[in-house]
C-alpha positions in Angstrom: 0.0 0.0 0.0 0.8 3.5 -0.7 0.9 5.9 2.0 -0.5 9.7 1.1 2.3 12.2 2.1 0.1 14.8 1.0 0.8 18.0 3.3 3.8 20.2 4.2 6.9 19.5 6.3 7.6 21.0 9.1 11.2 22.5 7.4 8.5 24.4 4.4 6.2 25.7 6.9 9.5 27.1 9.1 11.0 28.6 5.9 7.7 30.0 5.0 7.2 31.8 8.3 10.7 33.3 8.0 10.5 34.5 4.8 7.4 36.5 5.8 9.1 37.7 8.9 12.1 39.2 7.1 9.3 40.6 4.4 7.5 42.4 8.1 10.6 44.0 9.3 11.5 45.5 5.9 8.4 46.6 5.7 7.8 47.9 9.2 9.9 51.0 9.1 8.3 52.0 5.5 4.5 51.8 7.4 5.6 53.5 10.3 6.7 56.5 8.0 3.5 56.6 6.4 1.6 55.8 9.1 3.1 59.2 10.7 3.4 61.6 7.8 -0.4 60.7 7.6 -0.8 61.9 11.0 1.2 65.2 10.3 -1.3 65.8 7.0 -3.9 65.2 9.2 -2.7 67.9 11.5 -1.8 70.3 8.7 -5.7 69.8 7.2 -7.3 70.2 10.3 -5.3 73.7 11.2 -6.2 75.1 7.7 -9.6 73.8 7.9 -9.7 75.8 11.4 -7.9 78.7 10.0 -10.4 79.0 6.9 -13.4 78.5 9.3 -12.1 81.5 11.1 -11.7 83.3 8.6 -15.7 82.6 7.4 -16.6 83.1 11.0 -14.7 86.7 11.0 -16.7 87.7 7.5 -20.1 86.2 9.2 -19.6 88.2 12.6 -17.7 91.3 10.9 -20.9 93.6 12.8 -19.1 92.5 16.6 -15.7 93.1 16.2 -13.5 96.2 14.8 -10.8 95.7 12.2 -8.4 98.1 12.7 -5.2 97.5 11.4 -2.9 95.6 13.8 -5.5 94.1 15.6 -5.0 90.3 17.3 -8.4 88.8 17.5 -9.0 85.7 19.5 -11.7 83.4 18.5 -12.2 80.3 20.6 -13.1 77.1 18.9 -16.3 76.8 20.6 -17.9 79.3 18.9 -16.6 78.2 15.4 -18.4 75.1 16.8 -21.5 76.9 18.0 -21.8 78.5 14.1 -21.1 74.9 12.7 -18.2 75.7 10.6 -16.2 73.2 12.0 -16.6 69.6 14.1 -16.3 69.3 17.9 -14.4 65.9 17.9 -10.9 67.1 17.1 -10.3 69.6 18.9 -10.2 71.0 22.7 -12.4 73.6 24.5 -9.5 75.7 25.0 -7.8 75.8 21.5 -8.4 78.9 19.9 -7.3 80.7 16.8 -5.7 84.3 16.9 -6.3 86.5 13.3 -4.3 89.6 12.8 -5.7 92.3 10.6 -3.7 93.6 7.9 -5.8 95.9 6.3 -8.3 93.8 4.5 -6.0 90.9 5.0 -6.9 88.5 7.9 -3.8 86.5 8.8 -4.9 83.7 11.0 -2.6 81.0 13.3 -3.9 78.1 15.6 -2.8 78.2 19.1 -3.3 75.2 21.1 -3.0 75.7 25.0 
């Protein structure tokens, strides 16, 4: 009688499993790197998102506040919130954005406390 030796050996299975470990820590760095720059574009969308909701909420409320030229004005993200021009989940209470008048110019930087 014939016997089936149908199935892998235990030397194919190991050298399978080591060749996809060596591919994982080639390609661990590489998706690390990607994995952060994503989080930094992230970061970089979400402040000009918040700088141009600013700006819209400046133009919206222009009536409350007087644009003279060097003027800082402090707008707290609550109340870009409040006017839904932006989403509450990524960002704190006490984050707010500061816009300097220039003129007609409105120059606006995030400021995270």
């Amino acid at each position: 009688m014939k016997k089936n030796n149908s199935g892998f050996t235990l030397i194919e299975i190991t050298a399978v499993v080591l060749i996809l470990g060596v591919i994982f820590l080639i390609s661990f760095p590489t998706l690390e790197r990607l994995m952060k720059k994503s989080e930094q574009d992230k970061d970089t969308y979400n402040e000009e998102n918040i700088i141009m909701a600013a700006k819209t909420y400046l133009n919206m409320h222009s009536n409350e506040y007087e644009f003279t030229d060097g003027t800082d004005i402090e707008i707290n993200l609550t109340k870009l919130v409040e006017d839904d021009l932006i989403d509450d989940n990524d960002y704190e209470e006490s984050d707010k954005v500061v816009c300097h008048i220039n003129g007609n110019d409105k120059e606006c930087s995030v400021v995270i406390e």
